[in-house]
Steps between C-alpha positions, in 0.01 A plus 500: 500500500176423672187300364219622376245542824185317587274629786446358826322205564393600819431878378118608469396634144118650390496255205158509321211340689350491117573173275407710195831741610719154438370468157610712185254659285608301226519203643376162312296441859304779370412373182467139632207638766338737217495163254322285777279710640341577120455148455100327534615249756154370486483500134811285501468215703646547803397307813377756779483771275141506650546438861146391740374720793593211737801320596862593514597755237724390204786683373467709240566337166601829344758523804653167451517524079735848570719284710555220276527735184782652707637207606536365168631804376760499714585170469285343819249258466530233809210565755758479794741790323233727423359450867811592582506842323204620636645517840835625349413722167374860564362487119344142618354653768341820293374254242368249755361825750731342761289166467726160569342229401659127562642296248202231450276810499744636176508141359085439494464813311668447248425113472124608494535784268694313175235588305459854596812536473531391128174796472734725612805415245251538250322813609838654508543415155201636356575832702879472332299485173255815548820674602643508189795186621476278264608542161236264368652399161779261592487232791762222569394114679721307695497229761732422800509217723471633879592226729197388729474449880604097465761313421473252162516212739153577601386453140475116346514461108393203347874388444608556831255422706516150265862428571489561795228227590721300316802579757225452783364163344889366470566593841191348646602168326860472617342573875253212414800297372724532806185391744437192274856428554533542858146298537699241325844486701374674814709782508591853252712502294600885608526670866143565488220363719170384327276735642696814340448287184189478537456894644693647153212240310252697689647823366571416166143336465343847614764691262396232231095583529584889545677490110216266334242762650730726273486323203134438506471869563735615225335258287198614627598869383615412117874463623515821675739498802377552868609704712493416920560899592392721256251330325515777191886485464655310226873419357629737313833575329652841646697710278524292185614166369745317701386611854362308772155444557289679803193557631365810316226707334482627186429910481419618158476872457461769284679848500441798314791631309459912591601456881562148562178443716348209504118481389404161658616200612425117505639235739480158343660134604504414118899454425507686160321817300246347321160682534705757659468757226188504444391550852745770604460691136095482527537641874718754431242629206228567750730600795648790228142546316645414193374301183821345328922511619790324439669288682831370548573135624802265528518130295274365739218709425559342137134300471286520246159417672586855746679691196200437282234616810680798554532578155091467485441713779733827319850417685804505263706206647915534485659187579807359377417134378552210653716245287371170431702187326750424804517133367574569161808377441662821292344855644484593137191275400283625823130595401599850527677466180262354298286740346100482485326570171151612660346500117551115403523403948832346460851542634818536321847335641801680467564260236191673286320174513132562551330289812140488460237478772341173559256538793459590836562324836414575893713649751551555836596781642655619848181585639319190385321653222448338171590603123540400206766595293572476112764277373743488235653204375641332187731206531573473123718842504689448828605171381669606226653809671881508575442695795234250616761374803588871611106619504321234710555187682160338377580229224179583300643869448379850692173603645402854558166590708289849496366611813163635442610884629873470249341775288517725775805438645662551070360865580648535839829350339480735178465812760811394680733545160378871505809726670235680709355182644806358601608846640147455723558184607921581596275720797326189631733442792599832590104560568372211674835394669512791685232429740659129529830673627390764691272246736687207470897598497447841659263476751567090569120415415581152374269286746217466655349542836162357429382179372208421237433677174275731633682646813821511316293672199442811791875497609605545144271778493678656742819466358377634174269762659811640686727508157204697305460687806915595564489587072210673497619745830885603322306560152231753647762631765723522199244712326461740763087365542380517856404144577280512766275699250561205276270303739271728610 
């Protein structure tokens, strides 16, 4: 039985001289080219969105956004591959009107564009929110750790750049020793001539003045780490507890529950979630044009100084608490078993033994800011307890401490025993993780090309521009809507 039939190489056909013949009419080039060209390039930011009546003409920023928004959309975002498409894609070369620019020329724009580019995430989000998008009554936060364009040997801790001196400094000394010796019996004691001793002293003196210019600049910097290649980087944990550390940046965002889109972004080098919600939930409000939400955040949202903000500002906080008392020596006498009595400002032990307050003391938090906290306190009670041994390690007996925001976070912790609450909160990761896994695990965005905050702030937008923008294209095409209408 014979296979199926190609046609000639060598035979002449009348294929289309028109690019617009290669391209269906419901093609996502289409919408892509609509989108851009209704965009106030000017208005945004971008560099020759204006071009001068002398000189070599620019390319068109409008031309090059299409082709990155495709590229990232299909899963192409290094200068050198997307050069490559516009000499090899026929929807490349419709978007691009046969243009073929080089890869530096790809590369510069969107290295001088980052923050036209973030414009443009957010523009798209306010149109997603005038188009009726967003469900604007529940919204989840989340962070992930996106690995940066560095390795963590290019960053020095305090620690580590301090042992390692000390590995430097030893080193240097047993050089110095074995010079001293052979200056005293005239020869070495190894296979080594004295002027490769002395060349590795050179080397380790230079390596010894490069890690005290670390130090003094760490210490310089309140004990934050420098980096050599990205200065903006910093470590992170990836995925959890237990896994190694890496160069990364944190990216908090928040995503509206009705279609999984995400309203805005944030890329941060600060290893945790604190300030996170507040930021993300107050930009969501004016993205969405909305005056209160709730939102939905994992145990490391859990702090009272954000809670109690967003509270304030009309955003009902879910968060499951985060457990204190690790050193207590039986989990059942943790402070989350001791009940406060907000009438007489005492605490009550499981033991119903009432532990008064007795004053308040300073403390520092995370982000260096100072506050005092109440404590409670009496000695005479845990001493005679039984349980004294299996509440606290301290011989005088237990102290409790009051954060100035607690009485907030008792409300957020009373909502979470309602059924309905804890249904809300069950929906946390199935709205913000899907971004996470559609970028990350599906399309294999889990580094960077770019380095600093601010150019890797405009790749990100790209990445998240392109997921809103895939999303947004199945639900209207889904809905029978004609999209380039939707732009015009």
């Amino acid at each position: 039985m014979p296979y199926i039939q190609g046609e000639d190489r060598d035979q002449f056909t009348l294929t289309p001289m028109c690019l617009d013949n290669y391209i269906e009419p419901d093609s996502i080039c289409r919408v892509i080219a609509a989108y851009v060209n209704s965009l106030d390039m000017i208005a945004l930011g971008f560099k020759y969105a204006q071009t001068k009546d002398t000189g070599r003409p620019p390319h068109d920023p409008a031309s090059m956004l299409t082709l990155y928004l495709y590229g990232y959309l299909n899963r192409i975002r290094s200068s050198r591959r997307l050069e490559a498409e516009t000499h090899r894609n026929v929807e490349v070369m419709w978007l691009m009107e046969k243009l073929t620019p080089d890869d530096k020329t790809i590369s510069e724009f969107r290295r001088n564009n980052a923050d036209a580019l973030k414009a443009v995430f957010r523009a798209f989000s306010i149109w997603c929110a005038e188009q009726g998008l967003y469900g604007k009554e529940l919204a989840a936060v989340d962070g992930t750790k996106i690995r940066a364009n560095s390795s963590r040997k290019n960053i020095h801790t305090q620690s580590l750049t301090q042992k390692q001196l000390e590995a430097v400094e030893k080193k240097i000394g047993e050089y110095m020793a074995v010079l001293e010796k052979n200056d005293a019996e005239g020869e070495l004691e190894y296979d080594i001539s004295a002027e490769a001793v002395r060349a590795a002293l050179v080397r380790l003196n230079e390596k010894k003045s490069e890690l005290e210019g670390y130090l003094q600049q760490i210490e310089k910097n309140d004990g934050v780490e420098v980096s050599t290649v990205d200065p903006d980087c910093r470590l992170m944990k990836q995925g959890g507890d237990g896994r190694n550390l890496d160069a990364c940046y944190n990216v908090q965002t928040v995503v509206d529950e009705k279609h999984k889109l995400i309203v805005d972004f944030e890329v941060t080098n600060c290893p945790d979630d604190k300030g996170g919600l507040v930021a993300m939930t107050e930009s969501a409000k004016e993205i969405m044009g909305i005056q209160e939400v709730v939102a939905l955040g994992d145990k490391g949202y859990y702090d009272g100084e954000d809670i109690s903000k967003c509270e304030a500002n009309g955003t009902t906080c879910l968060a499951p608490k985060m457990l204190s008392g690790r050193n207590t020596p039986n989990p059942l006498y943790s402070q989350e078993n001791f009940r406060y009595d907000k009438e007489r400002d005492c605490y009550i032990c499981p033991k119903e033994q009432l532990i008064p307050y007795r004053g308040t003391k300073t403390r520092k938090r995370a982000n260096g800011k100072v506050v005092e906290v109440k404590v409670y306190r009496d000695s005479n009670v845990c001493k005679n307890c039984p349980m004294h041994q299996e509440c606290t390690k301290e011989k005088y007996g237990r102290t409790l401490t009051r954060s100035p925001w607690q009485d907030t976070l008792d409300i957020v912790d009373a909502r979470l025993q309602m059924p309905a609450c804890r249904e809300l909160l069950s929906k946390r990761s199935q709205i913000v993780e899907h971004p996470f896994g559609t970028t990350k695990h599906g399309w294999g965005f889990r580094d960077y090309l770019c380095r600093g905050k601010r150019s890797v702030t405009g790749e990100q937008s790209m990445v998240f521009l392109a997921y809103n923008f895939r999303r947004v294209f199945n639900i209207l095409k889904g809905n029978g809507k004609d999209l380039m209408a939707a732009f015009s």
